[in-house]
C-alpha positions in Angstrom: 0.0 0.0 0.0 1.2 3.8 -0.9 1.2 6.3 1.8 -2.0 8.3 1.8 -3.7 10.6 4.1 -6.1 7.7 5.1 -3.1 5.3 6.2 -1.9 8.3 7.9 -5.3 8.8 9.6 -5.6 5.1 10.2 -1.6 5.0 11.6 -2.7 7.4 14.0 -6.0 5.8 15.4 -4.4 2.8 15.7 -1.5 4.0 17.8 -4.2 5.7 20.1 -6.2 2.2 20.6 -3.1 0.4 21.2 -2.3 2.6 23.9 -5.5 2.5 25.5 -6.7 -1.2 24.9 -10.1 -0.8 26.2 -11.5 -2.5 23.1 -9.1 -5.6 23.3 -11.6 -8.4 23.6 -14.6 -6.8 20.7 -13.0 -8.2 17.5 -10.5 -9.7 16.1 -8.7 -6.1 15.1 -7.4 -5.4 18.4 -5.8 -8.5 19.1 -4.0 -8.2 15.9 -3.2 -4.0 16.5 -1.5 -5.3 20.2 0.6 -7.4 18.4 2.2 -4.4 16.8 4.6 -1.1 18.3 4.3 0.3 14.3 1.9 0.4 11.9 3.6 0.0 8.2 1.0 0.6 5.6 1.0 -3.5 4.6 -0.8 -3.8 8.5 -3.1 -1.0 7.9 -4.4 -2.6 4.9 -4.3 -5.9 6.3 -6.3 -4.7 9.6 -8.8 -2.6 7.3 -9.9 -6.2 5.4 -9.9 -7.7 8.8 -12.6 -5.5 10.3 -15.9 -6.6 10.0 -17.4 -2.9 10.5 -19.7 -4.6 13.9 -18.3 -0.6 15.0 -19.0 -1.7 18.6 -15.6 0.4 19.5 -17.1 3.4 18.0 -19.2 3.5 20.4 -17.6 2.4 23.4 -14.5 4.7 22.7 -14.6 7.5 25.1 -12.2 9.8 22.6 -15.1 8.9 19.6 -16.6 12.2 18.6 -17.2 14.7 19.8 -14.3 14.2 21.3 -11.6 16.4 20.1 -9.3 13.6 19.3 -12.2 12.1 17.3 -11.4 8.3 16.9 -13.8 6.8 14.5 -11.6 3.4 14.0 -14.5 1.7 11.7 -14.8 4.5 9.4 -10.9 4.8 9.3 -10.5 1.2 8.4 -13.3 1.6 5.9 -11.2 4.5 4.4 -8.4 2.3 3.7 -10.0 -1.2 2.7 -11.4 1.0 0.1 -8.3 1.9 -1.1 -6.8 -1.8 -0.6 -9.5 -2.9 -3.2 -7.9 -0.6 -5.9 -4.2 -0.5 -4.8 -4.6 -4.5 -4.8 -6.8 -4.6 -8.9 -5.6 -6.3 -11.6 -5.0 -5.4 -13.8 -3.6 -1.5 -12.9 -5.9 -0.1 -15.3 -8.7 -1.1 -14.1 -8.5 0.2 -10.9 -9.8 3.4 -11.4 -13.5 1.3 -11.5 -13.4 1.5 -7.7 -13.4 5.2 -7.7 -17.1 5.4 -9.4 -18.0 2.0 -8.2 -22.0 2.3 -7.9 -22.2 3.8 -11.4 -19.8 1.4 -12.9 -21.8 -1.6 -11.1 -25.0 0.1 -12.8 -23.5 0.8 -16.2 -22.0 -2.4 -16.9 -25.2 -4.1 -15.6 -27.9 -2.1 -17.6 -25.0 -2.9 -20.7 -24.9 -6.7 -20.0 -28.8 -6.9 -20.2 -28.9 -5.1 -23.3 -26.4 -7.4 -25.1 -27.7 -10.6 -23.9 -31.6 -9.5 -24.9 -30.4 -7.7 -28.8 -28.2 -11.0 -29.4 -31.0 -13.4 -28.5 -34.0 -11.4 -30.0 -31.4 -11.1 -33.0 -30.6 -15.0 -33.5 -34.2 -15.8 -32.9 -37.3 -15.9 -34.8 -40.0 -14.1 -32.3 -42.3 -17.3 -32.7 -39.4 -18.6 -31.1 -37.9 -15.9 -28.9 -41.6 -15.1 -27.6 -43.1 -18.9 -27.8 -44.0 -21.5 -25.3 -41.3 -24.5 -25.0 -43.1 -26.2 -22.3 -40.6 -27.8 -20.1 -38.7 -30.8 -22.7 -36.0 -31.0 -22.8 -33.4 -28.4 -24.4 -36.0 -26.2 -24.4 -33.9 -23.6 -22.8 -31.1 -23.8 -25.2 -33.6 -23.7 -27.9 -34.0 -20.0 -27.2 -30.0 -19.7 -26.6 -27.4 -22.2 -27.6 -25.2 -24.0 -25.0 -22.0 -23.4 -26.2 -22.9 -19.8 -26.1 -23.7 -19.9 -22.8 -20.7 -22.2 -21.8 -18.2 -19.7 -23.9 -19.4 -16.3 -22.1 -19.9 -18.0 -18.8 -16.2 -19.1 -19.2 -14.4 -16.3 -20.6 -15.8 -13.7 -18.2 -15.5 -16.0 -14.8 -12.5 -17.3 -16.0 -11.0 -13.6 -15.5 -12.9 -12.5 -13.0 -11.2 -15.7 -11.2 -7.4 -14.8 -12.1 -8.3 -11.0 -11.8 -9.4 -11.9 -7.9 -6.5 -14.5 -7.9 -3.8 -11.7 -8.4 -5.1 -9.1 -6.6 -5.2 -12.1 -3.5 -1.4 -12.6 -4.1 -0.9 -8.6 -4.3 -2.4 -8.5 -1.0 -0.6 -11.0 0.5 2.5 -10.0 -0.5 2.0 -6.7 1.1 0.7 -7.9 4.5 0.9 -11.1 4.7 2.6 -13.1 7.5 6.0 -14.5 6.8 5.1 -18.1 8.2 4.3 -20.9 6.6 0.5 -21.5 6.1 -0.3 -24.7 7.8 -3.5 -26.9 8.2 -4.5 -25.7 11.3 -4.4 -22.4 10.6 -6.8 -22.9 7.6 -9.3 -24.6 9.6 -9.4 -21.8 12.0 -9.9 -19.3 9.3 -12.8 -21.5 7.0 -14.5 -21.4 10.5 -14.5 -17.7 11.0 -15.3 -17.4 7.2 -18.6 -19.9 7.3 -19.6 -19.0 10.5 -19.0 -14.7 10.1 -18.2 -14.8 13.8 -16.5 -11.3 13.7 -20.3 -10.4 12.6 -21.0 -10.6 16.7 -18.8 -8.3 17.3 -17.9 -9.2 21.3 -20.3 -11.7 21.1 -23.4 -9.6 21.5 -23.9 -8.8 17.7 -23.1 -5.7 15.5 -23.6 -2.1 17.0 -26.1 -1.1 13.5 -27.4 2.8 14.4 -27.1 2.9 18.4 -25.6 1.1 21.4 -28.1 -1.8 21.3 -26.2 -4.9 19.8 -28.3 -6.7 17.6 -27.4 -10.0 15.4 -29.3 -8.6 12.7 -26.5 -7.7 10.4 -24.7 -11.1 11.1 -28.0 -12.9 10.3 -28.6 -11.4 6.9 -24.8 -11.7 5.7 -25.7 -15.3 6.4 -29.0 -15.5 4.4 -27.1 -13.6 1.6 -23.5 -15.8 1.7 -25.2 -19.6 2.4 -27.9 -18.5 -0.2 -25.2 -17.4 -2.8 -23.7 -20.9 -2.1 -26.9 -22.9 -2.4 -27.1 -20.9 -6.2 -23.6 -21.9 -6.9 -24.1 -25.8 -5.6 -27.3 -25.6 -7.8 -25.5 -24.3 -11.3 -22.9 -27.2 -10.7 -25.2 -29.4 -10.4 -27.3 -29.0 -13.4 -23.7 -28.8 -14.8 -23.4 -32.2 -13.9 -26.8 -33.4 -14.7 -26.6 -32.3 -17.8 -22.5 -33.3 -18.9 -21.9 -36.2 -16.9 -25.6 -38.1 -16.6 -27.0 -36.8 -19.8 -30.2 -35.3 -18.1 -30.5 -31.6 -19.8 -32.2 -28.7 -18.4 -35.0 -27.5 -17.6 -35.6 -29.7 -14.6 -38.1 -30.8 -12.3 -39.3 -28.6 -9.3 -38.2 -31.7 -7.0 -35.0 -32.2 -8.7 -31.9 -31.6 -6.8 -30.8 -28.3 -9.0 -34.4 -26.6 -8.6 -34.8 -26.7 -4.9 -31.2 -25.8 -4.1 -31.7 -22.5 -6.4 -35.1 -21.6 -5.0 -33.8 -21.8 -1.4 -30.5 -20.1 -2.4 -32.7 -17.7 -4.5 -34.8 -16.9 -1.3 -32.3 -16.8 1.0 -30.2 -14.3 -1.0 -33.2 -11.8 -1.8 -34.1 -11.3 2.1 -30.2 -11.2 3.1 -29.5 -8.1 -0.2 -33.1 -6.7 0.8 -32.3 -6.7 4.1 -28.5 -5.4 4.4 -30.1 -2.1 1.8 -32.4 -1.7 4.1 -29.7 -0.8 6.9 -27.7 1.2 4.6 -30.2 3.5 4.8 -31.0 3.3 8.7 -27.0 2.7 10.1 -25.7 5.8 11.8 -23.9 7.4 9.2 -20.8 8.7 11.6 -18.8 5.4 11.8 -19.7 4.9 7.9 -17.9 6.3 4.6 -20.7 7.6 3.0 -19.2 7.8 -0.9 -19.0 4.5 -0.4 -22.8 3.6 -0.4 -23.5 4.0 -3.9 -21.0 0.7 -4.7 -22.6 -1.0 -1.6 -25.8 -0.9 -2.2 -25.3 -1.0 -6.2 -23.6 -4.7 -5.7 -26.2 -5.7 -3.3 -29.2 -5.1 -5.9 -27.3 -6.8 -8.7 -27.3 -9.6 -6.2 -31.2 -9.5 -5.3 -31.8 -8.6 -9.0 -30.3 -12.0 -10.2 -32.2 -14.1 -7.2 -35.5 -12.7 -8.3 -34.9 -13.2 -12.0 -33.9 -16.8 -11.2 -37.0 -17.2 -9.4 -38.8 -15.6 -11.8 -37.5 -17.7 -14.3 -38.2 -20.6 -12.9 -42.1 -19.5 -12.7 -42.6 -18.7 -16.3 -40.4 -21.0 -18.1 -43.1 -23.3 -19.5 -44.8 -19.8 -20.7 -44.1 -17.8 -23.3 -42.4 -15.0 -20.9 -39.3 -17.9 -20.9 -37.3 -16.2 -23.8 -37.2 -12.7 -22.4 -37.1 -14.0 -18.5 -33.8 -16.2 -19.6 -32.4 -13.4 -21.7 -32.4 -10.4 -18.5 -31.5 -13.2 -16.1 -28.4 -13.8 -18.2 -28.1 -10.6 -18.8 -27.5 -9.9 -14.6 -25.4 -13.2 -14.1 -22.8 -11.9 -17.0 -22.9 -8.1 -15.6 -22.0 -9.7 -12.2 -19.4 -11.7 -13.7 -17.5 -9.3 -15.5 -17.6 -6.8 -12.2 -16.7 -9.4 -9.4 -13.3 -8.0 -9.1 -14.1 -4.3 -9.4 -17.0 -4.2 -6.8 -17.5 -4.3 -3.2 -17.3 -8.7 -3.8 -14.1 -8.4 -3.3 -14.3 -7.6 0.0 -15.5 -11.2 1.2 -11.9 -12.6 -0.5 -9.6 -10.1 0.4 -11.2 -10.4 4.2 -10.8 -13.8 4.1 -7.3 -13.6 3.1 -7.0 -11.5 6.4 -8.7 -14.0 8.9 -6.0 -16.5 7.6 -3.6 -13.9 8.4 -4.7 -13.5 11.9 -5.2 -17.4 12.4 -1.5 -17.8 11.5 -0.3 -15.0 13.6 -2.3 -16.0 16.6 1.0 -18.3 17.8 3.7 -15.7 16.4 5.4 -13.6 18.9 4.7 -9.9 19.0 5.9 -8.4 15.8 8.4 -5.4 15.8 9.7 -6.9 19.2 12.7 -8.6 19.8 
């Protein structure tokens, strides 16, 4: 990481907390900060991706505004994980996407279901395009050929897989641990990832807009994460049915790919609903504000290409199928090609961190002797 006023601000705050310690036992931040006697800019970045925003030390800091020393460590961190996701892109060029993220999110979305809908209505006839397929088999790629599908699915994943793949190693090289990564270490940190523990904050929950704790925040991230997994398990699946066992698509509601969509369809449209709800109802003084235009514009992609799915799903023995498939693709490739360039990143660069902290755990105090 460069040098900028918000690794500055960041240094700062974190030299403050480390002298005062009252927040030791809310997260696993200040574990990692009393480890430390100086703060390069590699730590900063690495303790900005390991904060979980819960902001319960906002508001148990006594020098929080309006204090004149004005401490807002979640909104400091914030500051610099933003700036992690672009010093960390790949590749460079592209960087500058995080700058304008929402409108970027909401360009290249609007863009991918305009290209996916002109390209189908343009290869089909509209008796075709607009007719009833029923539910045989093939009737989906009747309307849009599978190798187009496979091609576009692959190219743009494919990238979006090396471009988070590089930006991972960029990280790591920058604040990662010098020890060897062992077994245990990545047990401990798959546990904190699957389970979001850091979402509890203390162990009380997330502080969302006042001093209450609630386990709201945690809860949604949940529905949102396991449901995004559920969609995943479902697409490889029917990836399976259909290359391995000969069974193509579109399946029955009972079959194994159309119930673990539907859940993971469900679950992810309350957990986006939900977590842009609370954008809109969090205290905004531990909060980046700029920042809520990328937020929120990832979490509607998100929602948008659970209720298309579902959607989908109800109309695809109707002749609403064509159009339904055609904007449903149209989300899945916007969210493909932005995956590295949105606020997504954040769940892989933060899990990068909790591996971090689970090797660092048994190292002794860095800087020391």
């Amino acid at each position: 990481m460069q040098e900028t006023d918000a690794i500055a601000a960041a240094r700062r705050e974190m030299e403050i907390c480390n002298a005062c310690r009252y927040c030791e036992g809310f997260c696993a931040v200040f574990p990692a900060v009393e480890l430390r006697r100086e703060f390069s800019a590699g730590d900063l970045s690495y303790l900005a991706n390991l904060c979980h925003g819960c902001r319960g030390c906002y508001y148990a800091c006594q020098y929080s505004p309006p204090h004149e020393w004005g401490i807002n460590v979640p909104k400091a961190l914030a500051e610099v994980r933003a700036e992690s996701y672009a010093e960390y892109a790949w590749p460079k060029p592209l960087a500058s996407m995080f700058n304008r993220n929402g409108t970027v999110v909401s360009l290249v979305t609007a863009l991918g279901i305009a290209l996916v809908l002109f390209l189908t209505m343009t290869l089909n006839s509209p008796g075709n395009f607009f007719g009833a397929h029923g539910t045989a088999a093939d009737s989906f790629y009747d309307v849009i050929p599978l190798w187009a599908m496979q091609i576009v699915g692959i190219l743009t994943f494919g990238f979006s897989l090396v471009a988070l793949a590089m930006g991972v190693r960029n990280f790591w090289r920058d604040a990662g641990p010098k020890d060897s990564i062992g077994p245990v270490s990545i047990a401990i940190a798959l546990w904190d990832v699957l389970t979001l523990k850091n979402l509890g904050g203390g162990g009380n929950g997330c502080n969302d807009n006042s001093e209450a704790f609630s386990m709201r925040r945690r809860y949604l991230h949940h529905a949102m994460f396991y449901g995004f997994l559920l969609c995943f398990a479902a697409t490889t699946t029917g990836f399976i049915y259909h290359s391995f066992l000969g069974w193509p698509a579109p399946y029955a509601f009972i079959s194994a790919p159309v119930l673990l969509g539907t859940v993971g369809g469900v679950l992810m449209l309350v957990g986006t609903i939900g977590l842009t709800a609370m954008k809109f109802v969090d205290d905004p003084m531990p909060n980046v504000r700029r920042l809520l235009g990328g937020d929120v514009a990832l979490l509607m992609l998100l929602s948008m290409i659970a209720l298309t799915g579902l959607f989908l799903l109800a109309v695809r023995a109707t002749g609403a199928m064509g159009m339904a498939m055609a904007i449903h693709l149209g989300f899945i490739l916007a969210f493909f090609v932005t995956i590295p360039y949105s606020k997504m990143v954040h769940g892989v660069y933060r899990s990068a961190a909790l591996l971090r902290r689970a090797i660092e755990r048994n190292m002794k105090p860095l800087g020391g002797e």
